[in-house]
Structures are given as C-alpha cells and as structure tokens.
N, C-alpha and C positions, 0 to 999 in steps of 0.2 A: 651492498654498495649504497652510498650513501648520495643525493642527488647535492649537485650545487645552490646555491640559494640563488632565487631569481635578482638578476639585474637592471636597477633602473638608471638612463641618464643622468636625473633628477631628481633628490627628495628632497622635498619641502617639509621642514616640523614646524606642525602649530597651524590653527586657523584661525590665530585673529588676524586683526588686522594688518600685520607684518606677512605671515602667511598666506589669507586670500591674495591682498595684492600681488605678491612674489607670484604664484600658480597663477591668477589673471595675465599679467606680464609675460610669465615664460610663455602659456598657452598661444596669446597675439605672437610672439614669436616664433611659432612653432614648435618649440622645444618642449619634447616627450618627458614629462615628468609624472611622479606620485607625490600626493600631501599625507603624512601621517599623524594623525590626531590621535591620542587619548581617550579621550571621551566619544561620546554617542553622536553629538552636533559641531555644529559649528559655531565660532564664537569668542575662544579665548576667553579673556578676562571678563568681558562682557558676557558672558555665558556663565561661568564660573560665580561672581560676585553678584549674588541677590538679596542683601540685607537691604530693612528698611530704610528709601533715605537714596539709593544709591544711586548715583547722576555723575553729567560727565561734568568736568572740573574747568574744562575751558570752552569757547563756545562750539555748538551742536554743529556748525556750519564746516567746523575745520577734523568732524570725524566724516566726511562725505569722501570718497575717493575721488581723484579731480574726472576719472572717465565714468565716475557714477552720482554725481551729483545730487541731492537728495533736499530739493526744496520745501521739501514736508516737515520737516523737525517743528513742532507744538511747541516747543521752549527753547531761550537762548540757550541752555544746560538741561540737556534732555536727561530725561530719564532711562535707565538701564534698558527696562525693556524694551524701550523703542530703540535705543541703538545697537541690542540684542538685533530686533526685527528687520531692521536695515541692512548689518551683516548678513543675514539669514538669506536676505531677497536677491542682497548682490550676489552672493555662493550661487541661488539658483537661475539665476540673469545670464551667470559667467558662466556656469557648468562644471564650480569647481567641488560641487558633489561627486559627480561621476568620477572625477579624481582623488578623492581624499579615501583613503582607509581606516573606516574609522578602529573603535581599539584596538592601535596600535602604539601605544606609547614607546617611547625609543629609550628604552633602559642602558643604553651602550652605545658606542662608537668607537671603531678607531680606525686609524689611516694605515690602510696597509702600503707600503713602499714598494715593494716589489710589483703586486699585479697594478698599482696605481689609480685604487680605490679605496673606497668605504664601505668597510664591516660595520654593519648596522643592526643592531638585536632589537626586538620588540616584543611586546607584549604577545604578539602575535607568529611571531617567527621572525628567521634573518631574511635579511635580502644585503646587497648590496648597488652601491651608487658611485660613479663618477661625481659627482657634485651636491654637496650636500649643504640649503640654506636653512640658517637655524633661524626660525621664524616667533619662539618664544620668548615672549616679553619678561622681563624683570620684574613681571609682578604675576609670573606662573606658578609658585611655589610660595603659601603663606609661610613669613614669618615665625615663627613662635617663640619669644623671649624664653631665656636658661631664667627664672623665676622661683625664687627659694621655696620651697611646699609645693610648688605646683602637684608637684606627683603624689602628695597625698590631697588634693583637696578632693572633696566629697561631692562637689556640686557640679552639675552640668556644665563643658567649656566645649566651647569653638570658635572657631577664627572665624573673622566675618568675609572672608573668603570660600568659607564651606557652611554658609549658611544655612543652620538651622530648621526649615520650612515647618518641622514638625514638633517643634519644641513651640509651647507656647508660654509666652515670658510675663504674659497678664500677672502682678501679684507680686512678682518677680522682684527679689535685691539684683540689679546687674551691675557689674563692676567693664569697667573698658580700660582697656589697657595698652596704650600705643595712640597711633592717629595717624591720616594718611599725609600730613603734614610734619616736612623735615625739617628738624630745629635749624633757624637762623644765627 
C-alpha cells in the first residue's frame, strides 16, 4: 500500500525575492504554507549570479522590502553580495528558513480537477497543494544561445549565471556572448 503524498495549503517556488516576500505575507496572515527551493540557500538570482562586476542595475534602496527596510546599502547600486546578505538576514528576521525545503526543485505540476489541487513532484518527492505561487523569476534559468560549433568547441564555457569560482581566467582569450541589455 502505497501512502498519499503529504498536503500543503500553500506552496511557494523560489526564494528570491518574489518568494521571500510571498512566505513573509502569507506567514502575517496566518496562512500555513511551505517554500520549495532548489538549491542549498536562499536567494534566487542574487544567490545564483556571482560573476565579476555583478550589481544591482537600479538603485539599492528599491531592493529593500517596504516591511524591511535596509538603510545600510554602501552603494547607490550595490553589489551582489550585499544584496545576497540582505535577502539572507530578512529570511532569518521572518523565519522563512524554517519554512523553505530546501532541494526541492519542482520538476512538475499539474492541476488536478477532480480532487481540486496540485500535484507537485520534486526533486525531493511529491506532495500536493491547494495553492500554488510560482515565485521564480525570469531570470531562473540561463539562457544558452542555439550557436553554430558550440558543441564542438574545445574550451572552457559557462553562463555567467553559473559562475565559474574555480576556473581561473588569468591569461585567458574570453569571448562574451549576449548582454544583460535588451536591444532597443
């Protein structure tokens, strides 16, 4: 006999900042949920992206949650890691560690009709959910251009999404390909 998968009111995918907030919000309201993250931390993109260089693109002041304010930011356009660390403090401020799962990436979903939920598979097992907000940003999943040769070239690539930390580029011919800027 096989057991049911456990049921949550609430899942939340993703812990950036779409995510914390959602799990802060539901939490003041009461409302029983789980967050299911991927990865090890929290964070999102700002977890995710640590190439040299990487900052935030509009000012630091308007990545502050308005119930977490964060009058600390050292640059109009901070840097990654500090708004890594910022995420990091509010997750443990809010308590939305205790609720996040971590690898659990959510490989599937689908709406079942009849029982009038959501089948939800993961990395981790199924569970399902009455409600489910998709808290992943559009810049969850790098890119990779269809690129003629790509598949035979010989040298070292990675998206600057899955930065490298242990490749050292000293010496290095590097080619970039793309830009976080959308043609006008």
């Amino acid at each position: 006999m096989t057991s049911s998968p456990e049921h949550v009111r609430v899942a939340v995918v993703g812990t950036g900042f779409a995510g914390l907030g959602a799990s802060i919000t539901l939490q003041r309201a009461g409302i029983d949920h789980v967050v299911l993250e991927r990865a090890d931390d929290v964070g999102g993109t700002w977890r995710d992206n640590q190439y040299p260089g990487c900052r935030c693109d509009v000012p630091s002041h308007l990545y502050s949650f308005s119930f977490a304010p964060n009058p600390e930011w050292t640059e109009t356009y901070s840097p990654q890691p500090e708004i890594w660390d910022y995420m990091r403090r509010v997750a443990d401020e809010y308590g939305v560690r205790e609720r996040t799962r971590f690898g659990h990436e959510v490989q599937e979903m689908a709406w079942d009709t009849r029982r009038q939920r959501w089948d939800i598979c993961t990395a981790a097992g199924p569970l399902t959910a009455d409600i489910v907000l998709v808290g992943n940003g559009p810049l969850a999943e790098p890119a990779i251009p269809d690129l003629p040769g790509f598949e035979t070239f010989e040298g070292t690539t990675f998206h600057s999404a899955s930065w490298r930390t242990d490749h050292d580029l000293t010496g290095e011919r590097v080619a970039v390909i793309g830009s976080q800027r959308s043609p006008t």
